[in-house]
C-alpha positions in Angstrom: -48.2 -59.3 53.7 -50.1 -58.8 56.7 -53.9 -59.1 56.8 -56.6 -58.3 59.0 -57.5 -61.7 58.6 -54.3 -63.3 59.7 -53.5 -60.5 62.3 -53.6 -62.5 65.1 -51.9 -65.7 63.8 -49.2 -63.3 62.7 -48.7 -61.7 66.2 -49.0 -64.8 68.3 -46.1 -66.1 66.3 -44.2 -63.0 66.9 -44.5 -63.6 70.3 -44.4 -67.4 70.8 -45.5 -69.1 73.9 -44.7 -66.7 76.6 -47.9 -64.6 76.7 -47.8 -63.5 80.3 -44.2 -62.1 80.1 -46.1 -58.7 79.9 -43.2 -56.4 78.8 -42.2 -59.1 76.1 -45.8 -58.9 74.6 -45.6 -55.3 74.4 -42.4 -54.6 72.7 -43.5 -57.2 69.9 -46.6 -55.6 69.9 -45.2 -52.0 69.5 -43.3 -53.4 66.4 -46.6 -55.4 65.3 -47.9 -51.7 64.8 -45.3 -50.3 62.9 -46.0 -53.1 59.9 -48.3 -52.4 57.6 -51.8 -54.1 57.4 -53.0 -54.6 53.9 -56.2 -52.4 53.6 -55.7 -50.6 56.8 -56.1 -46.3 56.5 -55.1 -45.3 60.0 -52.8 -46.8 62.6 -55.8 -46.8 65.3 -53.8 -48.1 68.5 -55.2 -48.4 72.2 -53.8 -48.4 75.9 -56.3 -49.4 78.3 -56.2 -50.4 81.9 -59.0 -50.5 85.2 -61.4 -52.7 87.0 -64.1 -53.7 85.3 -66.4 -57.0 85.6 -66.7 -57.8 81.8 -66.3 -61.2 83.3 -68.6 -61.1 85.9 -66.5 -60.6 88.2 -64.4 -57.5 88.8 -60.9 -58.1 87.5 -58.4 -55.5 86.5 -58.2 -55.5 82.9 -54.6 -54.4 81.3 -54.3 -54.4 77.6 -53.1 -53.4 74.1 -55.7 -53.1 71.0 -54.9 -52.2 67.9 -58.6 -51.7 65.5 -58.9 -52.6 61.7 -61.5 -50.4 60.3 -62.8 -52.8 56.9 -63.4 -51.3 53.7 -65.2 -53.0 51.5 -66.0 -51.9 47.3 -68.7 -49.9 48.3 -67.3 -48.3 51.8 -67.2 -49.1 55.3 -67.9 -52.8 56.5 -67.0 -52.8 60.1 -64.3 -52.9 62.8 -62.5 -55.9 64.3 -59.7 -55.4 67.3 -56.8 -57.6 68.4 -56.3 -57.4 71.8 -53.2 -58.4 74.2 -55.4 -58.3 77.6 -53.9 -59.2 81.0 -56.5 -59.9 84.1 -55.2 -59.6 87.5 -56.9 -59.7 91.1 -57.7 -56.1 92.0 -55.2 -55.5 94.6 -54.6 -52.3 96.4 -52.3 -51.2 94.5 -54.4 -51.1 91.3 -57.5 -50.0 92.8 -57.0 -46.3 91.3 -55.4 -47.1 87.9 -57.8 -46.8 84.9 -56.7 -44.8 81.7 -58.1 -45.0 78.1 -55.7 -43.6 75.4 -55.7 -43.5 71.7 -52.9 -43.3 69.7 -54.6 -41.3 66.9 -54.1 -38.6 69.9 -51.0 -38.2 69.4 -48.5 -36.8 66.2 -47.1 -40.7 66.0 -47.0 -43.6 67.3 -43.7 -43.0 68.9 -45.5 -40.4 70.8 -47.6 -42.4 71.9 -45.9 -45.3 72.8 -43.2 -42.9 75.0 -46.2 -41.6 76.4 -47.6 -44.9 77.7 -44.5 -46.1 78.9 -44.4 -43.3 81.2 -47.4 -43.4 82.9 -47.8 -45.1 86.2 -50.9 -46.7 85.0 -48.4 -48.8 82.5 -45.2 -49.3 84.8 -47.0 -50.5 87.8 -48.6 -53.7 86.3 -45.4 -55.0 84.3 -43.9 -55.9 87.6 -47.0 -57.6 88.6 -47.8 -61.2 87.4 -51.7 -61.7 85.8 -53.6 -64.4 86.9 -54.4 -65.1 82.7 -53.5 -63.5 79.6 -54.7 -64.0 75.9 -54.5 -62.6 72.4 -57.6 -62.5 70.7 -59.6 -60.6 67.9 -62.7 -60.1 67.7 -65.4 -57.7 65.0 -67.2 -55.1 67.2 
């Protein structure tokens, strides 16, 4: 079984060593959300993309996030997220994409996940190659 604690062990072995193969990481990722995570109430998956300087320097970010909402005995704990971010430079042609979508927008994740893979904010970065890529989680 699948726990929030084990998450991202579980999904970096899914997906092995090839982390910048962009489209690779998302297939595995949209069947990462279709399993079960013990505890979890609500599939709570993002799509994210646009320049930001979360790293001090203005990169554009390009990632996956699915959120783990922790219940403890008596109620909500917190949230933790595992990401699948992919930083390139901001080049021309990603200058105007930014989007921020929810799947919980959405009747399923199937929905959803045709959704993303029709926007240009999606399509135009998976022929692109990121100057680094990581899978990480972290409580927010």
């Amino acid at each position: 079984m699948i726990t929030v604690k084990n998450a991202e062990s579980y999904l970096k072995d899914k997906i092995g060593d090839d982390i910048d193969g962009i489209k690779k990481v998302w297939d595995v990722f949209k069947e990462f959300c279709k399993e079960p995570v013990e505890g979890e109430e609500d599939k709570q998956i993002l799509f994210e993309c646009g320049i930001y300087d979360f790293t001090g320097e203005e990169l554009f970010h390009f990632g996956f996030v699915r959120q783990f909402s922790i219940i403890e005995d008596d109620g909500y704990d917190h949230m933790e997220q595992l990401h699948c971010e992919f930083l390139f430079k901001p080049i021309d042609v990603l200058s105007k994409l930014e989007v921020v979508e929810w799947s919980m927008d959405y009747n399923d994740l199937e929905a959803f996940f045709n959704h993303i893979e029709n926007l240009q904010e999606f399509k135009i970065p998976l022929n692109l190659k990121p100057i680094s890529s990581e899978i990480y989680q972290e409580e927010v």
